[in-house]
C-alpha positions as CSV (number, residue, x, y, z in Angstrom):
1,X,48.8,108.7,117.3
2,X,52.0,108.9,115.5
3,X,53.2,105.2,115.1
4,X,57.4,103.8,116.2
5,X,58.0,103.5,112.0
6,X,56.6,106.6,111.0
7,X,58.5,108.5,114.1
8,X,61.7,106.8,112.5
9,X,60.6,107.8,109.3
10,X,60.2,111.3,110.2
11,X,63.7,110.9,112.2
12,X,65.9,109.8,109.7
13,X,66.2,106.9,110.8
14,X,64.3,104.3,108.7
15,X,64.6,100.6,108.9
16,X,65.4,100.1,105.2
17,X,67.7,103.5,105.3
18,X,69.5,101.6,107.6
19,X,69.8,99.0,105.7
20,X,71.4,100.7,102.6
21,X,74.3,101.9,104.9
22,X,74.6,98.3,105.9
23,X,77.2,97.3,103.0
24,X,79.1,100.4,103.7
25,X,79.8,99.5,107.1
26,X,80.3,95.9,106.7
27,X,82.8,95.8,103.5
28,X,84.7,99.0,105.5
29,X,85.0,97.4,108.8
30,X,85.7,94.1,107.9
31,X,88.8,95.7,105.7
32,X,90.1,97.6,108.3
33,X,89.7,94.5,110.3
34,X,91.5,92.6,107.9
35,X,94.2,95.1,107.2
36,X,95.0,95.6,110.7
37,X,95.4,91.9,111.9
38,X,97.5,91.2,108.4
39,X,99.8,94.0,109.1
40,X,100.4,92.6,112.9
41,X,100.8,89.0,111.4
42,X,103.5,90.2,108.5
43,X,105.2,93.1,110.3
44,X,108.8,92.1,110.1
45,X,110.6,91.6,113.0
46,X,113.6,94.7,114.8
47,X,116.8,94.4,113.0
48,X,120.2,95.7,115.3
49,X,121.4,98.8,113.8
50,X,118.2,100.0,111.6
51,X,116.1,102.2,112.9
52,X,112.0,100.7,112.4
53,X,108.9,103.3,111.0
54,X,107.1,103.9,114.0
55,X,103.6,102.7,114.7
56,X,101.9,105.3,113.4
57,X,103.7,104.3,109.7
58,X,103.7,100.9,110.0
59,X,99.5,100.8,110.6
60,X,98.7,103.6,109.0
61,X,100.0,103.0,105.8
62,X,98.2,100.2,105.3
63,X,95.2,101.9,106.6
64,X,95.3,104.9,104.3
65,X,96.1,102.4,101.4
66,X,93.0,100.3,102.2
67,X,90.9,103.7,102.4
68,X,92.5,104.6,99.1
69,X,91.1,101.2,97.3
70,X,87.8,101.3,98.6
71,X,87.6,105.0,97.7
72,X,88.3,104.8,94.3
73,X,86.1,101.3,94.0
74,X,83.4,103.8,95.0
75,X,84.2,105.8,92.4
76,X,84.6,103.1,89.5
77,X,81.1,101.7,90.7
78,X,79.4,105.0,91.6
79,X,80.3,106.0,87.9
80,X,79.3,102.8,86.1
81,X,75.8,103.0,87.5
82,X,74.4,104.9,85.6
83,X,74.9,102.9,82.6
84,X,74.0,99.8,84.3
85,X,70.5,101.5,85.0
86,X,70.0,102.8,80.9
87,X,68.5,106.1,79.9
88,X,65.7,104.8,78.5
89,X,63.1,105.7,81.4
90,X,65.2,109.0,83.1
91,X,62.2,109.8,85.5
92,X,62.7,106.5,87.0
93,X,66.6,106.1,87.0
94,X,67.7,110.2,87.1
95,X,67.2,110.7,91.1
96,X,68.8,107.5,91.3
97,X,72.0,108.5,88.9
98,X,72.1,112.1,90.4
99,X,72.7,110.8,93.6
100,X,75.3,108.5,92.0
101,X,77.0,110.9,90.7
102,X,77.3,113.0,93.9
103,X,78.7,110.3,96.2
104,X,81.4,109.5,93.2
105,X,82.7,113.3,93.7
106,X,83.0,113.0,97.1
107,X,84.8,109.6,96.8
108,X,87.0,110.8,94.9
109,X,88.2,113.4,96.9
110,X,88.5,111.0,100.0
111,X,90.5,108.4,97.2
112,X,92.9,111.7,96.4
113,X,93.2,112.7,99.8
114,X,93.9,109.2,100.9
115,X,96.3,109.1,98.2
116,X,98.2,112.0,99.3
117,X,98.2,110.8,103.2
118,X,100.0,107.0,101.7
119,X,102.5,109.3,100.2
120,X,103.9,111.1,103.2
121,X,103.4,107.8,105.4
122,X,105.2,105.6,102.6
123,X,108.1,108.7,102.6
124,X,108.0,108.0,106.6
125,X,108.4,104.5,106.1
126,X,111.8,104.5,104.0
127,X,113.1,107.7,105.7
128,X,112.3,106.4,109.5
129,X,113.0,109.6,112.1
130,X,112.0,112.5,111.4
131,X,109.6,114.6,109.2
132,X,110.4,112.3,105.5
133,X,111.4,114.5,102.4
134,X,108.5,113.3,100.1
135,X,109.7,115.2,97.6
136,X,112.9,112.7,97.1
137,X,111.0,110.1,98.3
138,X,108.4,111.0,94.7
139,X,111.3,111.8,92.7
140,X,113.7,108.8,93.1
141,X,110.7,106.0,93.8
142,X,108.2,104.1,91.8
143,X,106.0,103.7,94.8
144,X,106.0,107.7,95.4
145,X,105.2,108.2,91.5
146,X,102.6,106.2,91.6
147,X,100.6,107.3,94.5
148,X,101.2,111.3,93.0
149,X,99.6,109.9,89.7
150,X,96.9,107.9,91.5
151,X,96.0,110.8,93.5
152,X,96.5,113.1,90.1
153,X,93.7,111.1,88.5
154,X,91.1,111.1,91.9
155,X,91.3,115.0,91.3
156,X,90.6,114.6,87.5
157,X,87.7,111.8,88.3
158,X,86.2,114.4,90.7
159,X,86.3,116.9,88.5
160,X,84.8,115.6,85.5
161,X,82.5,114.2,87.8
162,X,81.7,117.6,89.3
163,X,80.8,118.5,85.7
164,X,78.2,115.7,85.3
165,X,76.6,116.3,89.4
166,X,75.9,119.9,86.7
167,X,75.1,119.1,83.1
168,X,74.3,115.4,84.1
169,X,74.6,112.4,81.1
170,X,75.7,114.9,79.1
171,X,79.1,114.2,80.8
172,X,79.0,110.6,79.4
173,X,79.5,107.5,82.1
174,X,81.6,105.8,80.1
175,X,84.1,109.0,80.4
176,X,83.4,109.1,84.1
177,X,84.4,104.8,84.4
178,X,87.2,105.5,82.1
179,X,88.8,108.3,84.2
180,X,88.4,106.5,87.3
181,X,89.5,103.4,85.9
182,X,92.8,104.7,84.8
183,X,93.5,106.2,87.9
184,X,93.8,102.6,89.3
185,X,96.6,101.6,86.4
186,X,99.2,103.2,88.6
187,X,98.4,101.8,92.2
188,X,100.3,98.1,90.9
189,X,103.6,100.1,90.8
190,X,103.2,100.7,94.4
191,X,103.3,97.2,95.2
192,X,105.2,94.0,94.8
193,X,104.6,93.9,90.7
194,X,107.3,96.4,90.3
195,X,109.8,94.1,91.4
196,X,108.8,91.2,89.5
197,X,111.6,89.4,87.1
198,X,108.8,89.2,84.5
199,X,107.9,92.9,85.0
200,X,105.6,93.4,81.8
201,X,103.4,90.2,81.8
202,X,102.6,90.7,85.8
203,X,102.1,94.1,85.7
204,X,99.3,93.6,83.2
205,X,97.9,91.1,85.2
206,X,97.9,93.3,88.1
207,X,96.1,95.8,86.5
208,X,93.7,93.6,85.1
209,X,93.2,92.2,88.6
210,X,92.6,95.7,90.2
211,X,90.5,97.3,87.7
212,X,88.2,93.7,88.1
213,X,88.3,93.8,91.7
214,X,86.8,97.4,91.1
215,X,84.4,97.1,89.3
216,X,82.9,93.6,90.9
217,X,82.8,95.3,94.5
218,X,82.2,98.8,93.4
219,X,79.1,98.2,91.2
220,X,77.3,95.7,94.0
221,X,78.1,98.2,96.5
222,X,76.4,100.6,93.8
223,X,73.4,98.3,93.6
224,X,73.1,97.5,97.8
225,X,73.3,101.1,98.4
226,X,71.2,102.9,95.8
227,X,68.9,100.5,94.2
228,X,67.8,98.4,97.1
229,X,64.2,100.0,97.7
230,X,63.0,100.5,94.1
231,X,62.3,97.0,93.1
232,X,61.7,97.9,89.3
233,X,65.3,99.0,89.0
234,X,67.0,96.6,91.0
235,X,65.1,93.9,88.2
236,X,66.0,95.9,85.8
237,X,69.9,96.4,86.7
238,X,71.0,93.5,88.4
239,X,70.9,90.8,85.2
240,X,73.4,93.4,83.6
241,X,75.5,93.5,86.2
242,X,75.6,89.9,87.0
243,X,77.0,89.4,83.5
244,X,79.7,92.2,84.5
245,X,80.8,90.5,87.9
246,X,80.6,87.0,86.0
247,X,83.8,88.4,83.7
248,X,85.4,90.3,86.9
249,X,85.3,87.3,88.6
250,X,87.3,85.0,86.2
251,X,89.7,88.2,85.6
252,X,90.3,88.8,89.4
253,X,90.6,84.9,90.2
254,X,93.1,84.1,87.1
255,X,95.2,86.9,88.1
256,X,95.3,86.5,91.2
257,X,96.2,83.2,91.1
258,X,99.3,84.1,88.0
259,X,100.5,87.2,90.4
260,X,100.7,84.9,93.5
261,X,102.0,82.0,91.8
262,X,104.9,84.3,90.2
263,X,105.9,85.8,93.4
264,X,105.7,82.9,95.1
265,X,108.2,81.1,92.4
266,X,110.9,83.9,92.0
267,X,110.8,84.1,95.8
268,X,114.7,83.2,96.7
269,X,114.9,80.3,99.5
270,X,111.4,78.8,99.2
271,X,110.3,76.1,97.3
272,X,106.8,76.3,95.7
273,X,104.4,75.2,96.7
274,X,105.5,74.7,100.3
275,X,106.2,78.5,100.2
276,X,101.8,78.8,100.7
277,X,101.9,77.3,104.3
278,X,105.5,78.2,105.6
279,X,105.7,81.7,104.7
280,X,103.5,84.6,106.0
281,X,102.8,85.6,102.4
282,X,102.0,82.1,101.3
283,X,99.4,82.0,104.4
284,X,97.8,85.9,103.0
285,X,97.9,84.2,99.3
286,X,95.6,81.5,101.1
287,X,93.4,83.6,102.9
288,X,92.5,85.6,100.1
289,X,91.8,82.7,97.5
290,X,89.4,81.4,100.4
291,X,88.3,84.6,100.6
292,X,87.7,85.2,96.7
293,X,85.9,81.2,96.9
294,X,83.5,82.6,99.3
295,X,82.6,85.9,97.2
296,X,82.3,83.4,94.1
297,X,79.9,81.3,96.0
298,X,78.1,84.0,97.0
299,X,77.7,86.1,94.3
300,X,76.4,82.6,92.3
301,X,73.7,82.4,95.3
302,X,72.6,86.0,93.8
303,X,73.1,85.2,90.5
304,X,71.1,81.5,91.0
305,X,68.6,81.7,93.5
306,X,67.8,85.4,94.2
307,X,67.5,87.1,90.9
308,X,65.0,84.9,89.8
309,X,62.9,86.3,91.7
310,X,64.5,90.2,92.0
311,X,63.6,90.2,88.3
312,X,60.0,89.4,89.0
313,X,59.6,92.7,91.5
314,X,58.9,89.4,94.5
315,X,60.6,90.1,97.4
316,X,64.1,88.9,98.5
317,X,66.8,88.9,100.7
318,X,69.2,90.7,98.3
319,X,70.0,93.3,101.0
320,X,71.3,91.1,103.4
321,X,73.5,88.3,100.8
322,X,75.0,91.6,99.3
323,X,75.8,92.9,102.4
324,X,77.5,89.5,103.7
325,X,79.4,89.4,100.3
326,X,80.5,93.0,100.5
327,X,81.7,92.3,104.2
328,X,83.6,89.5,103.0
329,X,85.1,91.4,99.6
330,X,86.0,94.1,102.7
331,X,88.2,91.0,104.2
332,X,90.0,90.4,100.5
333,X,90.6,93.9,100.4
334,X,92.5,94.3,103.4
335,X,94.1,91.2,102.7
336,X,95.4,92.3,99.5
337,X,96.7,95.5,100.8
338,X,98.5,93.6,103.1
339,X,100.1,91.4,100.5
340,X,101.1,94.5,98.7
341,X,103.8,95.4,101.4
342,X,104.0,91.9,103.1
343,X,108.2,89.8,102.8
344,X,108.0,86.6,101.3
345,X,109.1,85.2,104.7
């Protein structure tokens, strides 16, 4: 008599398959969450005499911009895997990298296509009623190049990545990483760095702080998706990448801190650090250090209590502790997207 688990087995529909789509869900609902209730909170008020994006810009902008980040985290952590796994045992780690490599095609084509979509919204948004004229809108502003060049690069990420689903490690990860990291230098232009006094230092910083952010989230959300039912890898992979997040961590958390704190100081008519609690940006600024404190605490509960034992093969609650810090990295995320188009007001 055929059994409830092996029906769901033969269904698709697996108790620990359901599981690996768990982080996916969590870190992408809790951003739209996020995203949404920010954008509500900071959306400035109707001015007499100017004409205000309609709905449709003024949440779906931030929308296709949060799609865009987590898209092309995919990609950056979708591509590092494979190096995080070695090629020392390929029968072992290959189906695991081959499906890698297939899911960071296709999210890179959702990060282009995203890409594209926060250009004609972010044209709506400066050219309220109407169809905009993205061309002028690209041409004549920063925000506009940079989302052209972003998308630019998802194209080039998905087709070099194409190129390894084909020839495999031949098409080394470390091109594949580089290619989608750099298509991440431009997205700091399209927020509030480009208007900072001290445009150089910050816009370093900002870089520094995406490409972290990127490669913490993508590569757990790598590891909870991919490696979570083969024991042997997950022992073998996560100590590497725990190393990895321990520098993203103190690279996203000192630059976000310098970003906010220079926004925050060269904002006109606040005083810092009163500006953090009577301001709507100061009160995102907050809820994304919180935010970040939480992820820190819980990626040491990994790091501390769990790998321990994933390194010994024993069984763990990984799955569930990387899903509750993806979920909350999802909160950051729309958070930071958020503070990206939020007034210091």
């Amino acid at each position: 008599m055929t059994t409830t688990a092996t029906r769901r087995r033969e269904q698709g529909g697996s108790p620990e398959k359901a599981r690996s789509r768990l982080p996916l869900a969590g870190v992408s609902a809790a951003g739209l969450l996020a995203v949404l209730i920010a954008t509500w909170a900071t959306r400035p008020g109707p001015v007499e005499g100017i004409t205000m994006p309609s709905g449709l810009v003024e949440y779906g902008l931030p929308v296709a911009r949060l799609v865009l980040d987590l898209s092309a985290t995919a990609a950056v952590g979708l591509s590092l895997l494979p190096k995080l796994l070695g090629f020392d045992d390929p029968d072992r780690t290959e189906p695991i990298a081959g499906r890698a490599r297939h899911w960071a095609v296709m999210s890179a084509l959702i990060w282009c296509a995203a890409a594209l979509v926060a250009t004609i919204l972010s044209a709506a948004e400066v050219q309220p009623g109407g169809f905009p004229d993205v061309a002028t809108y690209v041409d004549r502003i920063g925000s506009g190049q940079g989302l052209i060049i972003s998308a630019s690069c998802a194209l080039v990420s998905a087709t070099v990545g194409m190129l390894a689903v084909r020839f495999g490690e031949k098409v080394p990860a470390e091109l594949r990483v580089l290619v989608a990291a750099f298509g991440l230098l431009p997205l700091p232009v399209t927020g509030h760095a480009s208007n900072w006094y001290w445009h150089d230092l910050t816009m370093v910083s900002m870089e520094l702080h995406v490409i972290g952010a990127a490669v913490w989230t993508g590569g757990l959300a790598a590891l909870a998706v991919l490696l979570v039912r083969d024991r042997g890898l997950l022992a073998r992979t996560l100590p590497r990448f725990s190393r990895l997040a321990t520098v993203a961590l103190l690279v996203v958390g000192l630059s976000g801190v310098f970003n906010a704190v220079v926004e925050l100081l060269l904002a006109p008519g606040h005083d810092f650090p009163e500006s953090l609690v009577t301001t709507r940006y100061g009160w995102l600024v907050v809820a994304k250090t919180v935010f970040v404190a939480v992820i820190a605490l819980l990626g040491a509960n990994i790091r501390w209590r769990l790998m321990p034992a994933v390194t010994r093969q024993a069984p763990t609650a990984f799955a569930a502790w990387a899903a509750f810090e993806l979920a909350v990295m999802g909160l950051a995320f729309g958070v930071a997207v958020a503070l990206t188009r939020a007034p210091i007001s």
